[in-house]
N, C-alpha and C positions, 0 to 999 in steps of 0.2 A: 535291549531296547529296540521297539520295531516304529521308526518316526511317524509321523501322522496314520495311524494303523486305526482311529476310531471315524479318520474324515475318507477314507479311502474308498468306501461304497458310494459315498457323496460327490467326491472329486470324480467319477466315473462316470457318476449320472446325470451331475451337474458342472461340467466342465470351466462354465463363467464364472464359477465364484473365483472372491480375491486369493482365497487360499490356493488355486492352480497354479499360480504365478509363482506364488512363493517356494511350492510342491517342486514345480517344475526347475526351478532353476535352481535346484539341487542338485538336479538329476543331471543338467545340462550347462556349458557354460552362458550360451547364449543361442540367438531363436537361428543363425548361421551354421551352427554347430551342429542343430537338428534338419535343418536343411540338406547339409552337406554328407552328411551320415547315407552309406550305400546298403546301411543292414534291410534286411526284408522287415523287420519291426516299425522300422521307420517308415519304409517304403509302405506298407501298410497302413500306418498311422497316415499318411497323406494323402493315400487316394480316398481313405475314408472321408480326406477333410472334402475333397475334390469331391466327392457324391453327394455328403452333406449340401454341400452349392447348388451342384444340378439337381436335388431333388424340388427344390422351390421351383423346378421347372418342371418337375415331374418326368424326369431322365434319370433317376436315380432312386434305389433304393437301397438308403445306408443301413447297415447290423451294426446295433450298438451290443456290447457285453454289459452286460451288470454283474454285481459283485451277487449274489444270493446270499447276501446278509448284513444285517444296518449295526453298526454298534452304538450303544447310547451309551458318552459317558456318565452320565446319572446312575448307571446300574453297576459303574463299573464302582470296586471296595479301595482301590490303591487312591490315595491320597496322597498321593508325594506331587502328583503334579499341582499341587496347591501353593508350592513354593513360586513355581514359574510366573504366578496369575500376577498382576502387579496393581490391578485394578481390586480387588478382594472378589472377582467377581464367583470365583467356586468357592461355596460353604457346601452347607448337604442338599441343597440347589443351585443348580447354575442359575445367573442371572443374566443373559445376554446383553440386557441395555448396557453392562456395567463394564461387558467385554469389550477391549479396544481392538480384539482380532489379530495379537501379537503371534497368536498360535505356538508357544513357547507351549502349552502342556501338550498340544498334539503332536509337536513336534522332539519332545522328552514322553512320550507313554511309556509307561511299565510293563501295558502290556505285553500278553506274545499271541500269532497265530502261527499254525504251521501253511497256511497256504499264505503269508505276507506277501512271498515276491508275488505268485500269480497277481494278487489285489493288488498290488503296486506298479503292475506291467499293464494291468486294464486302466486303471486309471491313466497313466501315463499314455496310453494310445486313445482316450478319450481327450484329455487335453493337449495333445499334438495335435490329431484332428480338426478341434476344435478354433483352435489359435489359426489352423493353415487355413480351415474355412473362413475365416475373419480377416486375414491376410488376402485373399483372393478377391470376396465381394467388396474388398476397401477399392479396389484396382476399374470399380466399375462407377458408373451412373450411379446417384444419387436411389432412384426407384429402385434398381437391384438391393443395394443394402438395406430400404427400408422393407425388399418383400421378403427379403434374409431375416430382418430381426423381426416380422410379423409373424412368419411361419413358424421358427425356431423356440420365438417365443411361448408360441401356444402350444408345441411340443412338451415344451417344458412344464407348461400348468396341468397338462394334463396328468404327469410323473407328479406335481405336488400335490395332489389333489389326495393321492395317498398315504401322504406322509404325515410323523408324529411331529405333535404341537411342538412340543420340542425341538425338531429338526425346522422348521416354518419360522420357529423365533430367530433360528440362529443365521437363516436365509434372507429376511425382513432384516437384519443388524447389516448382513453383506451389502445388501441392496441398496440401504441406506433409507428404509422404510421404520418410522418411527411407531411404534406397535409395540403391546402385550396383550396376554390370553390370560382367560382368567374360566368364566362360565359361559363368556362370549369372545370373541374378534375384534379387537379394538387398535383403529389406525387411528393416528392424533391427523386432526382439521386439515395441519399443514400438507401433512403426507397425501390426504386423501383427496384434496383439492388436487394436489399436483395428476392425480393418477385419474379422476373421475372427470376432469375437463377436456382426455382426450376421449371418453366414451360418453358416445351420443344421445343414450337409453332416458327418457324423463324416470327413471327408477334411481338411477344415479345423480341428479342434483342433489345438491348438500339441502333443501330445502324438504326433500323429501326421505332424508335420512333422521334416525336417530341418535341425538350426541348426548354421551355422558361424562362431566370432566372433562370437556377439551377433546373427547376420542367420539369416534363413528362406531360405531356397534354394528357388525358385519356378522354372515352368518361365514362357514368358512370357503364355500363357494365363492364368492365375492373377495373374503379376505386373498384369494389366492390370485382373482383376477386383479386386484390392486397391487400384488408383485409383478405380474405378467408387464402391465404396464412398467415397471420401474426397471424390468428386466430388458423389457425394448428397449430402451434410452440407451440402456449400456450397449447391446447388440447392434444399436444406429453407428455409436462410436466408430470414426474409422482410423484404420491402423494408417502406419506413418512409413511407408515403404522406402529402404535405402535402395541402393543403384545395384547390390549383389544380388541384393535377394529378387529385387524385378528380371534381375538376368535370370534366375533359377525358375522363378513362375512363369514365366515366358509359355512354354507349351501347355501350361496348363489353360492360361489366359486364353490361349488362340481353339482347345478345343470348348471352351465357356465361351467364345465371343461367336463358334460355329452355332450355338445353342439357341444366342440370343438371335442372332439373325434369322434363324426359324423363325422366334417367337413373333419374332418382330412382323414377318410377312405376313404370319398368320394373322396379328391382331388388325395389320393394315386391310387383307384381305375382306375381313368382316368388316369391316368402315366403309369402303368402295364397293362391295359385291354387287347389294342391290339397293344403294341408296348413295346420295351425292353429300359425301359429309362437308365438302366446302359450305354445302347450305347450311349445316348446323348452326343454330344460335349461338350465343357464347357461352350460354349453362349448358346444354348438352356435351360441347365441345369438352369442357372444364370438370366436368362429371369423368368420361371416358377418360380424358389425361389422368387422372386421380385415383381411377381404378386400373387403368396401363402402370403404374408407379408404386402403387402400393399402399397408398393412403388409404383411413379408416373411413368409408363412403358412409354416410349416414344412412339410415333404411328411407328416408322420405327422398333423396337424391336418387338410390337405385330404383325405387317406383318413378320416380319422375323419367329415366334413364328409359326403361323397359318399356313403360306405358308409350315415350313417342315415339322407340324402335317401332313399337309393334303398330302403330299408326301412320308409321310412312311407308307400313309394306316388309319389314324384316319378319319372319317365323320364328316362331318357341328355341330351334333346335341354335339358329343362327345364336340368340341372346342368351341362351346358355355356353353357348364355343366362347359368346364375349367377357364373359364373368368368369372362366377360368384362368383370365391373369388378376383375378381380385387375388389379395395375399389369405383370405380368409372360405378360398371357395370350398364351398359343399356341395355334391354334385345334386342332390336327394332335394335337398329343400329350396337350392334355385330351381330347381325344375318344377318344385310345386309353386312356389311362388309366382314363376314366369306364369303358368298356365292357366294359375289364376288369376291374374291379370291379364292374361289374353283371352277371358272366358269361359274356361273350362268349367268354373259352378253356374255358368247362363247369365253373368254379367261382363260386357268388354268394360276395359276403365281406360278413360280418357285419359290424356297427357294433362299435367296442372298447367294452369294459367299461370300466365305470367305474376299476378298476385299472389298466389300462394307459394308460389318459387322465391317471392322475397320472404315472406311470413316465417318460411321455413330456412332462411339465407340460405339457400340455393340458387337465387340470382346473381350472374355477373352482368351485369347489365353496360350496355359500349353505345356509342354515336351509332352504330349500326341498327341496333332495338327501338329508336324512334317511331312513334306512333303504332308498335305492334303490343299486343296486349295478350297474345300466348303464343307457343314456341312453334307450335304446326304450323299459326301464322305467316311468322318471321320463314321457315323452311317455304312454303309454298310460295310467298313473297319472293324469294330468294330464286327460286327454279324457275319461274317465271319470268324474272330477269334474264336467266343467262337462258333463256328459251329451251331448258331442259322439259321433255313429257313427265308428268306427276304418273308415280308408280303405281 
């Protein structure tokens, strides 16, 4: 008997599911015990976690292992793990909705491979990894863990993007994503509400969706992005640190907290360079907090963002340095973006009016905004008070 030998490419590539836990604390007695462990296995299993963190800073580029090869048990002829199932959920198709996720047949297979341990040591250093990485950004600011599970996140969709319907069903049951496949992609109301109200796109209202039966009919592009989201949520989760294990993260903290203090000057740098951000409004203000943190900035906020940089005097190169602490940045298409807003097709675009910054709820509107009716206003209002020269 080789135990979970069919989840074992999975538990590698995807370290968040529920079944790492269970995987893992087989192997271990608890998360102290893999802490305290001096083997080079381990040792390596950890600073992988420790890369995984600073790559959201872009200080780090982790190597994950993959298994080179998926097992389906659909294909597999042994039928004995049908004893284990308790839900009836294995006949001569698995039914995921039906599985409670007891992992009793993956954890009794019949099958054998001759490379198991290898498969079961890469896994095992993806979910140590994994868990230390989670352990770490719990230890920080609120922003950090959500640019942790935006990054991470979409790491991860882009791995499901490959995978068979089968493996996606059984990912959607972990996630807690109510769904079946059939000739289409179908997430039930509930679920797709929860996932489509943190993305901003008018493509994504349920209004302009198609529903059959209670479900949304997704193509699998989209079905995979409705995991992503549900994938965040878990990733936001923060771990529950005792007083041994903060002793042991200790140096790891302090050379992540040298990281952030970079980031920090730099993002401050670009705020003060060439421009007085005390003047800013309260939506520009609340914009830039939003994208320092990691929040999902909507595309009419980052136009409104760029459009008034680039009108009080900031350059192309300056507002793309400031979009690299977005948790989503792309260096290629903010830079087309920025430039076409700053004219590069032979039109400049104004900063929105303060009307369409509500239209769009991108106003925060304060006692301060009184009688001003666009943001440049309020800014030049502002500089002229405290007797600053306009840029």
């Amino acid at each position: 008997m080789q135990s979970y030998l069919p989840l074992l490419p999975f538990l590698a590539k995807y370290p968040f599911l529920k079944a790492s836990g269970v995987f893992i604390s087989e192997e271990y007695r608890d998360l102290n015990e893999i802490l305290s462990l001096k083997g080079k296995f381990e040792r390596e299993s950890l600073e992988l976690g420790k890369c995984i963190v600073l790559s959201i800073f872009d200080r780090c580029n982790p190597e994950f292992e993959e298994i080179k090869r998926s097992f389906i048990c659909l294909t597999c002829e042994e039928k004995g793990c049908k004893v284990y199932c308790k839900k009836n959920a294995i006949n001569e198709k698995f039914d995921w909705n039906k599985c409670n996720l007891c992992l009793e047949c993956f954890k009794n297979c019949m099958q054998k491979d001759r490379k198991y341990v290898d498969y079961k040591n890469k896994a095992k250093k993806s979910i140590i990894a994994f868990i230390f990485s989670r352990i770490l950004v719990s230890s920080f600011d609120e922003w950090v863990r959500r640019r942790y599970a935006v990054r991470e996140a979409r790491r991860y969709r882009e791995l499901m993007k490959n995978e068979s319907d089968e493996f996606l069903l059984f990912l959607a049951k972990d996630l807690g994503v109510k769904t079946c496949i059939n000739e289409n992609y179908l997430v039930h109301i509930t679920s797709y509400i929860k996932a489509s109200s943190k993305i901003k796109a008018d493509e994504w209202r349920l209004v302009n969706r198609f529903i059959k039966k209670g479900y949304v009919v997704l193509d699998k592009e989209k079905f995979v992005r409705v995991l992503e989201e549900f994938l965040k949520d878990r990733l936001l989760e923060k771990f529950e640190i005792d007083s041994s294990t903060k002793k042991f993260i200790e140096p790891y903290i302090k050379e992540i907290e040298n990281v952030l203090a970079k980031e920090k000057a730099r993002f401050e740098k670009i705020e003060f360079d060439k421009v007085d951000f005390n003047c800013f409004p309260p939506c520009m203000k609340n914009i830039l907090s939003d994208l320092r943190k990691g929040l999902n900035v909507p595309h009419t906020a980052r136009f409104a963002i760029t459009s008034f940089l680039l009108n009080i005097g900031l350059n192309v190169e300056q507002i793309i340095d400031l979009f690299k602490s977005a948790p989503d940045f792309d260096e290629e298409k903010t830079r087309y973006q920025v430039e076409h807003i700053a004219g590069s097709k032979g039109t400049e675009y104004e900063c929105p009016a303060c009307d369409t910054m509500k239209t769009y709820q991108n106003c925060y509107e304060n006692e301060t905004c009184k009688g001003v009716k666009h943001p440049i206003s309020y800014y030049k209002r502002c500089m002229r008070k405290t007797g600053t020269k306009l840029k």
